[in-house]
ChimeraX commands (.cxc) that place a marker at each C-alpha (Angstrom):
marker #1 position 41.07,38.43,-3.20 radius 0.5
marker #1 position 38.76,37.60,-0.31 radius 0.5
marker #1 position 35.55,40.25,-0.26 radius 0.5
marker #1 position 34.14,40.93,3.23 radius 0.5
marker #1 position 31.35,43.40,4.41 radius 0.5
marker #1 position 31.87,45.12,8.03 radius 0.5
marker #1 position 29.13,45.38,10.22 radius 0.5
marker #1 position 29.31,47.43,14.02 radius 0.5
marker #1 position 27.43,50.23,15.48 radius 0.5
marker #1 position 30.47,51.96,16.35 radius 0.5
marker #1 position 31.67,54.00,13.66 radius 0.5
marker #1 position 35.46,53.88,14.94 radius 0.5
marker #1 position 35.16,50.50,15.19 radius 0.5
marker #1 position 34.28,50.06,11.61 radius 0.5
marker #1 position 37.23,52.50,10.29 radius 0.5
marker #1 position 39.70,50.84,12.71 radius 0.5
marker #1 position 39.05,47.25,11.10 radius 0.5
marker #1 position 38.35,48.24,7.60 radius 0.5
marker #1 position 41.75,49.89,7.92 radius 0.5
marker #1 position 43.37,46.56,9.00 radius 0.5
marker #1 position 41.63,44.41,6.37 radius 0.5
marker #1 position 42.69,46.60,3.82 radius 0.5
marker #1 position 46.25,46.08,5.05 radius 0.5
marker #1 position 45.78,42.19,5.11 radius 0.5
marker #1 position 44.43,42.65,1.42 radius 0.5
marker #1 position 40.66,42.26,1.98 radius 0.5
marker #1 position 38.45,43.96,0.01 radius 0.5
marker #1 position 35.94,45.45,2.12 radius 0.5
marker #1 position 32.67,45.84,-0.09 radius 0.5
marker #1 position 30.38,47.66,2.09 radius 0.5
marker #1 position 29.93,48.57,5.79 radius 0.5
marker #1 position 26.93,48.67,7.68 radius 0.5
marker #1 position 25.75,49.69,11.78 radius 0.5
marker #1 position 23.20,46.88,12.56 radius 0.5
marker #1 position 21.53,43.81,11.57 radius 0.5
marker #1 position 19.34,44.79,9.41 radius 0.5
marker #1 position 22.21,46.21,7.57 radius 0.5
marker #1 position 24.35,43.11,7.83 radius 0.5
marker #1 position 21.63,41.05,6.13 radius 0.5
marker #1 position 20.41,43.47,3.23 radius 0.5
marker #1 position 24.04,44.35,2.23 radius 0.5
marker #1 position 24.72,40.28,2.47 radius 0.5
marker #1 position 22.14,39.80,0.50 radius 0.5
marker #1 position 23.23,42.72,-1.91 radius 0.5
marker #1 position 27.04,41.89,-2.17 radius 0.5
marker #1 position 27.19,37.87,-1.05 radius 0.5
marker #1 position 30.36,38.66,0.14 radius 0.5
marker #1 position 32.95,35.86,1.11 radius 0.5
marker #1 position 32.85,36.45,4.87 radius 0.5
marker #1 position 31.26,39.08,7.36 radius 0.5
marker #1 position 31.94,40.12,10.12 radius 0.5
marker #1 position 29.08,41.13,12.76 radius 0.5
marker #1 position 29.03,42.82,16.26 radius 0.5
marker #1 position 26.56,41.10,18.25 radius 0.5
marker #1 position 25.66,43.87,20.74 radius 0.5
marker #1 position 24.25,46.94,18.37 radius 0.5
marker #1 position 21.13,49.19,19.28 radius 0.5
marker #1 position 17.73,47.80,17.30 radius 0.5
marker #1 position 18.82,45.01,15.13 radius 0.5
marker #1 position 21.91,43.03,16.84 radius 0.5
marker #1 position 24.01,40.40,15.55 radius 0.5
marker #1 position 21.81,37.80,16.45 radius 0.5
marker #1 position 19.53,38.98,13.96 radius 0.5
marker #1 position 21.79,39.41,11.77 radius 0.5
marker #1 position 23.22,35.86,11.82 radius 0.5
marker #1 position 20.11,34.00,11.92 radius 0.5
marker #1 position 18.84,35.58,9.11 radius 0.5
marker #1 position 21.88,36.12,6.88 radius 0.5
marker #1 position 21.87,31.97,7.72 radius 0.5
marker #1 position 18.34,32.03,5.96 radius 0.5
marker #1 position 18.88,33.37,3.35 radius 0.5
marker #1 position 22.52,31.11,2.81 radius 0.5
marker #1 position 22.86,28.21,5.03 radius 0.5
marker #1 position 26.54,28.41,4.29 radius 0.5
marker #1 position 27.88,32.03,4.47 radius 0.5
marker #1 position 30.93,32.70,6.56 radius 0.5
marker #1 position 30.15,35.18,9.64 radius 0.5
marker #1 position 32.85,35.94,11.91 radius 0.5
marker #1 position 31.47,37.63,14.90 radius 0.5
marker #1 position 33.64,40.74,16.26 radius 0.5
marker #1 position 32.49,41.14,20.21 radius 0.5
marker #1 position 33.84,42.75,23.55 radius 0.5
marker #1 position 31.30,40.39,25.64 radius 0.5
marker #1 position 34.13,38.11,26.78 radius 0.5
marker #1 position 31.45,35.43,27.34 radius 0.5
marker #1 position 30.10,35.52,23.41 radius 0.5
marker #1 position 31.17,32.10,23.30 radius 0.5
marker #1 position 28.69,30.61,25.80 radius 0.5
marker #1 position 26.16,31.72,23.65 radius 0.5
marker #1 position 24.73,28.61,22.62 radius 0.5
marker #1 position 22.70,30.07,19.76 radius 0.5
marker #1 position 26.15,31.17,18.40 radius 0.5
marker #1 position 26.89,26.90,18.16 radius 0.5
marker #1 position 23.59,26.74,16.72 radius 0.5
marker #1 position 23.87,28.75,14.11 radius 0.5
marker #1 position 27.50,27.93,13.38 radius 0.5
marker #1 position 29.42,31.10,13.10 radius 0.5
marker #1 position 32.73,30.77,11.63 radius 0.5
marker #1 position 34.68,32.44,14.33 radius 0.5
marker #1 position 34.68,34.82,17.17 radius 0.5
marker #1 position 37.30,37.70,17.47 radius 0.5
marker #1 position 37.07,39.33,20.83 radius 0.5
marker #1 position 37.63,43.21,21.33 radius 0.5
marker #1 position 39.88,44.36,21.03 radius 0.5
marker #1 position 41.51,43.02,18.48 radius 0.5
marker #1 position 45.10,42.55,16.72 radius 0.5
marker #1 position 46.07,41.83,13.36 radius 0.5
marker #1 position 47.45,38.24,14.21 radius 0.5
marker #1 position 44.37,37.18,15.52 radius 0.5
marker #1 position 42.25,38.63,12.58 radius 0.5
marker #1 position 44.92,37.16,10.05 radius 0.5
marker #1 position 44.61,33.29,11.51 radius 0.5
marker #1 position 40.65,33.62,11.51 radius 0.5
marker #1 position 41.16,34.45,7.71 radius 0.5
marker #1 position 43.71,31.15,7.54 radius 0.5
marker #1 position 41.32,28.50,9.71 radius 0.5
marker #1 position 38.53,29.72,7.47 radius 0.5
marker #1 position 40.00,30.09,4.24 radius 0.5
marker #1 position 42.96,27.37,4.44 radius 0.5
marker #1 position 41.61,24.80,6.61 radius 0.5
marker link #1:1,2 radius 0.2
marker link #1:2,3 radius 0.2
marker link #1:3,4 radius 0.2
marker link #1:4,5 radius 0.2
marker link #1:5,6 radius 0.2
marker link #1:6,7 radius 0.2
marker link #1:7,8 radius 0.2
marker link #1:8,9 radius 0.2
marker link #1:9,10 radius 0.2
marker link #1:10,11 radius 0.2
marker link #1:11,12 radius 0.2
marker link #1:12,13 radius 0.2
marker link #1:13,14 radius 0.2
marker link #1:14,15 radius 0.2
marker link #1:15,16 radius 0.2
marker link #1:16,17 radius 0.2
marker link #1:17,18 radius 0.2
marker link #1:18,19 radius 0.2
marker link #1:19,20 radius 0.2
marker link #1:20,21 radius 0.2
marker link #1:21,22 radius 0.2
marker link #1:22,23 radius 0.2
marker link #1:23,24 radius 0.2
marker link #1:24,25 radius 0.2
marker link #1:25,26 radius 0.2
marker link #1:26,27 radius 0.2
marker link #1:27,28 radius 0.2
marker link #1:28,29 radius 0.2
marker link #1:29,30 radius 0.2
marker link #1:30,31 radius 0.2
marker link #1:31,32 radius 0.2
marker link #1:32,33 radius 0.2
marker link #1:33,34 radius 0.2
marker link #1:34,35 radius 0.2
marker link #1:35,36 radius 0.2
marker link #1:36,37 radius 0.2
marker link #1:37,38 radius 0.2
marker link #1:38,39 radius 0.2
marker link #1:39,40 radius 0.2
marker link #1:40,41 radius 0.2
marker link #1:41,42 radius 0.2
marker link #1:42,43 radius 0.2
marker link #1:43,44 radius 0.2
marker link #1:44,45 radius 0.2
marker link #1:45,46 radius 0.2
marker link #1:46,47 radius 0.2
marker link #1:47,48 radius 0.2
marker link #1:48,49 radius 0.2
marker link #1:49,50 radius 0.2
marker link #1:50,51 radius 0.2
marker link #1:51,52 radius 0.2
marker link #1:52,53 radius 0.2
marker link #1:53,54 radius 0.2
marker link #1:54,55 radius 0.2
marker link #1:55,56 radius 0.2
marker link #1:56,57 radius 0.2
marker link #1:57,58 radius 0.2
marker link #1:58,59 radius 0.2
marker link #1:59,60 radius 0.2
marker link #1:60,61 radius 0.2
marker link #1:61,62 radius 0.2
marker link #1:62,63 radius 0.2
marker link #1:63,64 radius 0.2
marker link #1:64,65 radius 0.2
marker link #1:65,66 radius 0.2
marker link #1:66,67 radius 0.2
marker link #1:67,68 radius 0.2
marker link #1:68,69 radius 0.2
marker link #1:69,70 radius 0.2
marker link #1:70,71 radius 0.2
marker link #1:71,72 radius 0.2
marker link #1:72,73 radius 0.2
marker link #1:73,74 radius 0.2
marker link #1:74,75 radius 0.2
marker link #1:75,76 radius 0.2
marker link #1:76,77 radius 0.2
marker link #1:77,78 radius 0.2
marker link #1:78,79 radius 0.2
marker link #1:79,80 radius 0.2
marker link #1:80,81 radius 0.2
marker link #1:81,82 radius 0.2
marker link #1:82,83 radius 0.2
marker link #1:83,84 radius 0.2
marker link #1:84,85 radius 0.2
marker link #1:85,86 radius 0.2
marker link #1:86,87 radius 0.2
marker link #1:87,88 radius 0.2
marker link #1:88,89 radius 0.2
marker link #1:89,90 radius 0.2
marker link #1:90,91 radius 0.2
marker link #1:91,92 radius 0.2
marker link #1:92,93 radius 0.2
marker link #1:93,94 radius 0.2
marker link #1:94,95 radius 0.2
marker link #1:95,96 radius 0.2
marker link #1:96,97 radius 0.2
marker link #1:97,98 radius 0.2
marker link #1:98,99 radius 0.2
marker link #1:99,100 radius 0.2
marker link #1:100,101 radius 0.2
marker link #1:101,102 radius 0.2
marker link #1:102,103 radius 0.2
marker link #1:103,104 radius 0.2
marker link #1:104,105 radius 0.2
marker link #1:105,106 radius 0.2
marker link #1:106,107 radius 0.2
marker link #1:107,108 radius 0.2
marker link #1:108,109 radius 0.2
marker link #1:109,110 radius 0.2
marker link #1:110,111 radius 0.2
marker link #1:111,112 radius 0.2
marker link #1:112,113 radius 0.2
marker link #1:113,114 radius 0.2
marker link #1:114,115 radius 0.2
marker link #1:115,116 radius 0.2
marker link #1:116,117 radius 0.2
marker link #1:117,118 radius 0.2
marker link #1:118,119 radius 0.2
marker link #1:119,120 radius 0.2
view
């Protein structure tokens, strides 16, 4: 079973997708509302994949990702956003996120991240 950890300032946001990995048979490990969350529970649980918001209050995604990326060059982070334009970001290509799903989201689109990422 694929482990994950669940990272978004909105607390809805969090039990809405938690709810739909559980149904896609993820085990979600922990859950966490901003960077500085996402990188000590990575660093905790070294989960298979996360999945980050970019935009949070304090510590967003971006910090998130470059320094989950520190500490493992080659951890899966799938970035969960509802900035239509995430995927200009050119620091997002630089530090080689594994996928973008864009807000909000459906259970097809979640399920085919987990294929191209895990099957590919």
């Amino acid at each position: 079973m694929v482990n994950c950890i669940v990272v978004d300032d909105d607390q809805s946001i969090v039990d809405v997708f938690c709810e739909l990995l559980n149904l896609i048979g993820l085990d979600v490990l922990a859950k966490g509302t901003d960077g500085q969350d996402a990188v000590k529970l990575y660093e905790k649980y070294h989960p298979d994949l996360i999945f980050v918001d970019l935009i949070m209050p304090r510590y967003d995604g971006f910090y998130a990702i470059e320094n989950i990326k520190d500490v493992d060059p080659n951890a899966k982070i799938v970035v969960i956003t509802g900035d239509i334009k995430a995927c200009e970001f050119n620091l997002l290509d630089s530090l080689k996120v594994t996928a973008i799903i864009y807000k909000p989201f459906d259970m097809h689109t979640v399920k085919q991240v987990l294929v191209d990422t895990f099957l590919a």
